[in-house]
C-alpha positions as CSV (number, residue, x, y, z in Angstrom):
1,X,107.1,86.9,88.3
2,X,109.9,86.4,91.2
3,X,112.3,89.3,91.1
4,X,116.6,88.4,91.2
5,X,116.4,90.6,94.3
6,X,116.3,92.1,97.9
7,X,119.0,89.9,99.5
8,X,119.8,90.4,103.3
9,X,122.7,92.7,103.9
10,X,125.4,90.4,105.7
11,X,126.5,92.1,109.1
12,X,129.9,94.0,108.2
13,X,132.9,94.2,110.8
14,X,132.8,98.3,112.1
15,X,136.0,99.7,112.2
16,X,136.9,102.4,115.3
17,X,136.2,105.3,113.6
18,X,138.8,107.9,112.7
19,X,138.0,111.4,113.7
20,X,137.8,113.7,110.5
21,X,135.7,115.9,108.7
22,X,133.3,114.7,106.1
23,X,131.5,117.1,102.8
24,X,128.2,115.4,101.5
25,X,126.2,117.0,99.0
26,X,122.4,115.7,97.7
27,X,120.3,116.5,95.5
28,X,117.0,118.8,97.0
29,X,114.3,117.5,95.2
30,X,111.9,115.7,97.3
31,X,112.4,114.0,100.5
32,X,113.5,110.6,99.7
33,X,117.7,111.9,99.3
34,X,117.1,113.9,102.8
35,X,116.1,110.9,104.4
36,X,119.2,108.5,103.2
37,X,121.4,110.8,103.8
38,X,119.8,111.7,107.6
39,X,120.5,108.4,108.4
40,X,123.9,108.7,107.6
41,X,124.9,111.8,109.4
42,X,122.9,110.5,112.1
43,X,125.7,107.4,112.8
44,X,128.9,109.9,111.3
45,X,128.0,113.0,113.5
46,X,128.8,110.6,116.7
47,X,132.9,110.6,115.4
48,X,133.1,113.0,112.6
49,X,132.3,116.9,111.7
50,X,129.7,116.8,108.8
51,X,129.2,119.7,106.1
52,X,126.3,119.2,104.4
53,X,125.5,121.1,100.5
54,X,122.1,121.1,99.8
55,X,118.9,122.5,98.4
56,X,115.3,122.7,98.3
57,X,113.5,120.1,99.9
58,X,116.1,118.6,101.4
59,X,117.9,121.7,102.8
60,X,114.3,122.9,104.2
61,X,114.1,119.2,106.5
62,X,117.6,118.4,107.1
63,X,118.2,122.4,108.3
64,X,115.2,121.6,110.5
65,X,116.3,117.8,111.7
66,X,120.0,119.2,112.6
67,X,118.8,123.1,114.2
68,X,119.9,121.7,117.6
69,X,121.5,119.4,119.7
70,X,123.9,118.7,117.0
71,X,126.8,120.9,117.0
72,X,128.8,118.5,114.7
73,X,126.1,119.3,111.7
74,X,126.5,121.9,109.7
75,X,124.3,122.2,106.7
76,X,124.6,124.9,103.8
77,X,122.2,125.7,100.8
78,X,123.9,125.6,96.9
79,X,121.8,125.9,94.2
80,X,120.3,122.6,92.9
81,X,118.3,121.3,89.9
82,X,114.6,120.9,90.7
83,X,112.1,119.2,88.9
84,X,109.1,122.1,87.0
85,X,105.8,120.9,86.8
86,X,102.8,122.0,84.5
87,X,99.3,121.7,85.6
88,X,100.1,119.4,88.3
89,X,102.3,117.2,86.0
90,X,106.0,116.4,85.5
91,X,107.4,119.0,82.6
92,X,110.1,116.9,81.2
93,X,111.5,119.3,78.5
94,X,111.1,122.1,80.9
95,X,113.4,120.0,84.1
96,X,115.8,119.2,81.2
97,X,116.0,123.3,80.3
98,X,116.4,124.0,83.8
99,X,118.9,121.6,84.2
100,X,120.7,123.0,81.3
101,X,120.8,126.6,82.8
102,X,121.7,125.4,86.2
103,X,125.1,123.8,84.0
104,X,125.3,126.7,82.2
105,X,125.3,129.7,85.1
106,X,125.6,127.7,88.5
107,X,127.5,125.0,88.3
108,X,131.0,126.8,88.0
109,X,131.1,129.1,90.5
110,X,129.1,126.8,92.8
111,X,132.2,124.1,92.3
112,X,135.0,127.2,93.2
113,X,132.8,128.3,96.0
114,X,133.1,124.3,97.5
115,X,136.6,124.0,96.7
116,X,137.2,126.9,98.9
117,X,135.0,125.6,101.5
118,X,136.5,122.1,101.6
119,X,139.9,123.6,101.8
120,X,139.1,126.0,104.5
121,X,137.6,123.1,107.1
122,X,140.1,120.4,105.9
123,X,137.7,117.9,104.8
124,X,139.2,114.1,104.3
125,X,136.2,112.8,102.8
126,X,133.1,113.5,100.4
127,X,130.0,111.8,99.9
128,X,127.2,112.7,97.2
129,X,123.8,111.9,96.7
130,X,123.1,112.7,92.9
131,X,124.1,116.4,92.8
132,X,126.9,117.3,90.4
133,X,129.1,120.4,92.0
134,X,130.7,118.4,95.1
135,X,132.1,115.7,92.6
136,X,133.9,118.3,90.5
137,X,135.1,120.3,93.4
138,X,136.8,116.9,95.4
139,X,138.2,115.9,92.7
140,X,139.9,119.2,91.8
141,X,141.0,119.3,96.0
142,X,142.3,115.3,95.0
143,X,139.5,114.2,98.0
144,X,138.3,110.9,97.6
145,X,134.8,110.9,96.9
146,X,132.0,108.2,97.6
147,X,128.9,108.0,95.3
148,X,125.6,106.9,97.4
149,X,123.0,107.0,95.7
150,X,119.8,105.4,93.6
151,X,119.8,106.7,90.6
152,X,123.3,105.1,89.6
153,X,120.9,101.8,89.5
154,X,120.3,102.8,85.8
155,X,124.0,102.6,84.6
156,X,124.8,99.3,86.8
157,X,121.6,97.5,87.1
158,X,120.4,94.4,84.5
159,X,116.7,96.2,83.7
160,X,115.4,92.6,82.3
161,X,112.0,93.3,84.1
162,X,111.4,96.6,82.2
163,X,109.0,97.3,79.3
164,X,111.5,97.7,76.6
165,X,110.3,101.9,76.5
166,X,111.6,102.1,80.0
167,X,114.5,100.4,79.3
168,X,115.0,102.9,76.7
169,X,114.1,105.6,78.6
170,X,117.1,104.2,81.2
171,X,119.5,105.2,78.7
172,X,118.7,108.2,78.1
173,X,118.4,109.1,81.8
174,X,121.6,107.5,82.6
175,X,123.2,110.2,80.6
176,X,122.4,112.9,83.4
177,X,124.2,110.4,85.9
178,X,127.6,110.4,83.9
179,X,127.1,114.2,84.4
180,X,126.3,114.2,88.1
181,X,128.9,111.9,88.6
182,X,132.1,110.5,86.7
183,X,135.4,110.4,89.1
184,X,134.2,108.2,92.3
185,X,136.5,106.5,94.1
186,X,133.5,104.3,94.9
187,X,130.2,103.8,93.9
188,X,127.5,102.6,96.2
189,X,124.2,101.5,94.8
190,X,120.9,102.0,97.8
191,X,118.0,100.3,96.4
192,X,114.8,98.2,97.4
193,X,115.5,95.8,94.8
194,X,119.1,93.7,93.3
195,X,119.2,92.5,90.4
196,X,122.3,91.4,88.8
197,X,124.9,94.1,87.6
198,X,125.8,94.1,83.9
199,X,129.1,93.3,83.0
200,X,131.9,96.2,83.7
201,X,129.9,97.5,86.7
202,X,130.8,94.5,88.9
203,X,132.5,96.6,91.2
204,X,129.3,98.5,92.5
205,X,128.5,97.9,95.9
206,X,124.5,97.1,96.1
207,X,123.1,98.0,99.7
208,X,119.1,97.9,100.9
209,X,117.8,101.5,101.3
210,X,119.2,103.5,104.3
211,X,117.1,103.0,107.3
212,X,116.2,105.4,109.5
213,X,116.2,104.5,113.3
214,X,112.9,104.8,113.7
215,X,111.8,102.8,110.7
216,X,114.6,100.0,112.2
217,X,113.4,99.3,115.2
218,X,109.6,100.1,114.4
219,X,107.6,97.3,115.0
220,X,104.9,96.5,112.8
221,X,101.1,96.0,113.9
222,X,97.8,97.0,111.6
223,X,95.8,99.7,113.0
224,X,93.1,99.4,110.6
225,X,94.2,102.2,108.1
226,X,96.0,103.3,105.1
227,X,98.9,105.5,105.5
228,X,99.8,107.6,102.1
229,X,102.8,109.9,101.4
230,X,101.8,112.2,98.0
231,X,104.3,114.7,96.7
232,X,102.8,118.0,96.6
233,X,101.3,118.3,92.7
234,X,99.1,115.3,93.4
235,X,95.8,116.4,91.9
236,X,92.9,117.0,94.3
237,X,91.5,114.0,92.1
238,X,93.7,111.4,93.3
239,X,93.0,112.3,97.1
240,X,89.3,112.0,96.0
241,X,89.9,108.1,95.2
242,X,91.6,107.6,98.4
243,X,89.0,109.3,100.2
244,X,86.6,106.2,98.8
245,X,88.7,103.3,99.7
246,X,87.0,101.9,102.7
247,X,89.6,102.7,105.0
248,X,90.9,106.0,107.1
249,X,93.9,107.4,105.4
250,X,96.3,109.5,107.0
251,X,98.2,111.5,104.3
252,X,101.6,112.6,105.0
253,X,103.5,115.5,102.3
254,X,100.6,118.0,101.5
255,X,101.2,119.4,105.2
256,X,98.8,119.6,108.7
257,X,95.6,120.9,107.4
258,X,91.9,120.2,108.0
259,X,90.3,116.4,107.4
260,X,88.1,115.6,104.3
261,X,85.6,112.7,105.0
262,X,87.9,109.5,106.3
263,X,91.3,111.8,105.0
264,X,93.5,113.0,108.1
265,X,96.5,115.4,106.6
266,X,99.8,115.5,108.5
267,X,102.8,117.3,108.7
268,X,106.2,115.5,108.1
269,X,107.5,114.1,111.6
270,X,110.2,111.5,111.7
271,X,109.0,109.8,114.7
272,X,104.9,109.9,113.9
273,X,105.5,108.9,110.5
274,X,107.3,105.9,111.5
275,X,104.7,104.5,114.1
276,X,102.2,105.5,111.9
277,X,104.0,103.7,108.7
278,X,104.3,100.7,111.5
279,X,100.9,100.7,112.1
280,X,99.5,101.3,109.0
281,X,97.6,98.1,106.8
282,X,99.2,98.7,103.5
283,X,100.7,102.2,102.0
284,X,99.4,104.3,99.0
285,X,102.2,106.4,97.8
286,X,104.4,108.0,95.5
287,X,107.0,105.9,93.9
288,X,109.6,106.7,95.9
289,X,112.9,104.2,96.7
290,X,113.0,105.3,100.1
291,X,109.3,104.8,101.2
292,X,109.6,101.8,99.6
293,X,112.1,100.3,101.2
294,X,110.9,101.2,104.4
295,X,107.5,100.1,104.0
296,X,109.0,96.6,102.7
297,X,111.1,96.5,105.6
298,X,108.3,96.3,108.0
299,X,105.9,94.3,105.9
300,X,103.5,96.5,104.0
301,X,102.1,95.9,100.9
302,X,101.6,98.9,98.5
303,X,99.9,100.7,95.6
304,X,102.3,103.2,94.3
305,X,101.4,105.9,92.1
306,X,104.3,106.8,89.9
307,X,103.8,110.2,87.6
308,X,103.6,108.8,84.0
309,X,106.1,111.1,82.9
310,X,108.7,110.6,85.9
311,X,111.0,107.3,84.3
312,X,112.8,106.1,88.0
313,X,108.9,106.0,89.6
314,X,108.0,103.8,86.4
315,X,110.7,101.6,86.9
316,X,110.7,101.6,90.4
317,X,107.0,100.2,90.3
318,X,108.1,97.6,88.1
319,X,110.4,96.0,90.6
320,X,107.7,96.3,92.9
321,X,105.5,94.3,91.2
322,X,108.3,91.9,90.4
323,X,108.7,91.3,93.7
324,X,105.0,90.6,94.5
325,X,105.2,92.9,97.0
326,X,102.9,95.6,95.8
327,X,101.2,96.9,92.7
328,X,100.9,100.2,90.8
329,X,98.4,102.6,88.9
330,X,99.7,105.8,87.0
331,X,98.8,108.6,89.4
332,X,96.9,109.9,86.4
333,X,94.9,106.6,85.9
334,X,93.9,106.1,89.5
335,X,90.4,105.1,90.6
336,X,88.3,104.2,93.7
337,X,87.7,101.3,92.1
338,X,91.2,100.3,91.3
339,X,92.4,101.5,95.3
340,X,89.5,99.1,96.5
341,X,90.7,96.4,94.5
342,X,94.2,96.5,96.0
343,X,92.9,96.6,99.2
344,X,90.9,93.8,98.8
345,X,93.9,91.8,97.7
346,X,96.0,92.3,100.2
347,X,96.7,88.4,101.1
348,X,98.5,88.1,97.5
349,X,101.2,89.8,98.9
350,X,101.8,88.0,102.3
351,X,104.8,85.6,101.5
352,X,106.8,87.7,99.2
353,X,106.5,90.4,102.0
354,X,107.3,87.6,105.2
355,X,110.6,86.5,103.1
356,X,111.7,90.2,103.2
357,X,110.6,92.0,106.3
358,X,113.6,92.8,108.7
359,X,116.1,92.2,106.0
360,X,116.2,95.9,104.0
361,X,118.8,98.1,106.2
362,X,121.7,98.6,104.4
363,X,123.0,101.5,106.3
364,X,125.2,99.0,108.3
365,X,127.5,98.5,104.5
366,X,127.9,102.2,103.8
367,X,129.3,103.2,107.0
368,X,132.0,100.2,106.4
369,X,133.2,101.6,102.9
370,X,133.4,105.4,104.7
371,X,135.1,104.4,107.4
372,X,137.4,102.3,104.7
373,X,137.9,105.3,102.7
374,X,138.5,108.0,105.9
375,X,141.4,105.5,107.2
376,X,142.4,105.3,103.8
377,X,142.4,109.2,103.4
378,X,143.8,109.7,107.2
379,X,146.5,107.4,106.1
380,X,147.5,108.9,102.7
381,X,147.3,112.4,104.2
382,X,150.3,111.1,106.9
């Protein structure tokens, strides 16, 4: 089934920058909001002052990426919703609880200790990532506020190619994003795939996933292996099934420790995991927008393993698969035999891949709108 989808991002005219300072906030769980919004600061920190709010994950690799060398950086840890596992899987009801506590006895004093902050350092702009506090605090300061992220895919995006229990579960998760996120002045949509957007959202802007420079200008080669990024409750079983797959695998988000059989473990490094990504044969990983994005950008076919319980993986597989660019096995279903399979397969996704390799970047689209918005802001504020 051909997906309504992954269009190439136009070139967009970039404005001269105007100098200002800009708040973003993201959402700490995982890596894959760290890494869109890296690229971002990444292009902004050249003209602007950036003030990142943050948590988790992300705080923990962005504090890292921006330790030196970029005195324009600044990034600052908030509380944050994070997702509770049991036994190695997703805990729904208990991620909703948390989520409810965070509302509850964080969220209020987190927004007056940002309104203070954005105040104190003049800010002209904000820019969120799916995390709730910055949106309430800009709009109280009367800062316009730009919404990039993924999940707002599941309030804009026609979800056709869904089973009709996703689609279900769709609604009910776009609830949380009306809580995150109700007074942008624009919303930006970063996702692998584009599908039509239902009627009344027409005026969200879709853009590819956010590229970092290294994944850009990577160029893509097969070294003869399988690269895999896990998130860190992936059973020991799963890595067992990669272990059997025929191929070395070098396994990225567990951290640098000792090799098992043909599995090589490495720690997170922007530049290594590109070349390797680059050089890999085909990608076995998480269900992540980002990674996938990146790994359609330079041509790899996938197996992504999306928790059962986690709805955005589901439904991100099944674009995947609409797409015939990869295919998917619940983590907890995966087997040797069903990794082999994929691998032997590979050819079946040649053509859908060759029609949309190069053409995934939409970084180049977001910086327009900010740039819109800051000249907008600099103007009103004259």
């Amino acid at each position: 089934m051909a997906c309504r989808s992954c269009r190439t991002d136009r070139p967009f005219k970039v404005h001269q920058p105007t100098m200002a300072t800009i708040a973003i906030s993201l959402c700490g769980e995982g890596r894959g909001h760290a890494t869109r919004i890296s690229t971002l600061i990444e292009r902004l920190e050249r003209s602007h002052d950036i003030r990142v709010y943050t948590s988790a994950d992300a705080f923990r690799f962005l504090r890292q990426r921006f330790a030196a060398g970029h005195p324009r950086v600044t990034v600052l840890e908030v509380p944050g919703i994070i997702f509770q596992y049991s036994g190695g899987r997703l805990d729904v009801p208990r991620t909703i609880r948390t989520g409810f506590e965070y509302q509850a006895r964080e969220l209020g004093p987190l927004v007056d200790r940002l309104m203070a902050d954005l105040e104190a350092h003049a800010v002209s702009l904000a820019i969120t990532d799916f995390e709730p506090a910055l949106p309430r605090a800009a709009a109280r300061q009367g800062i316009p506020l730009l919404s990039v992220d993924h999940q707002h895919f599941l309030l804009a995006y026609e979800l056709d190619v869904l089973p009709w229990s996703l689609r279900w579960n769709a609604w009910f998760m776009s609830h949380a994003v009306w809580m995150y996120v109700s007074e942008a002045a624009e919303t930006i949509v970063s996702a692998f795939f584009r599908p039509p957007l239902r009627r009344g959202w027409e005026h969200v802007v879709q853009v590819g996933p956010l590229l970092r420079q290294e994944v850009a200008q990577a160029e893509s080669s097969d070294g003869g292996y399988v690269l895999s990024y896990v998130r860190r409750h992936t059973p020991f079983s799963a890595l067992e099934t990669l272990a059997g797959c025929g191929l070395p695998v070098k396994v990225y988000g567990l951290g640098e420790r000792e090799s098992i059989g043909s599995l090589s473990f490495h720690a997170i490094d922007n530049e290594r995991f590109a070349a390797d990504l680059a050089g890999a044969r085909a990608v076995v990983s998480a269900a992540g927008n980002q990674l996938i994005g990146e790994a359609v950008h330079l041509g790899k076919p996938l197996l992504v393993l999306p928790e059962q319980a986690h709805g955005e993986q589901m439904m991100n597989s099944y674009f995947l698969r609409a797409m015939g660019c990869g295919e998917f096995v619940p983590l907890e279903e995966v087997t040797q035999a069903r990794v082999r399979s994929f691998l032997d397969g590979l050819d079946r996704y040649a053509a859908p891949l060759a029609n949309l390799a190069g053409t995934m970047d939409g970084t180049t689209r977001v910086l327009d709108r900010i740039e819109h918005w800051l000249e907008r802001a600099v103007s009103d504020a004259a």
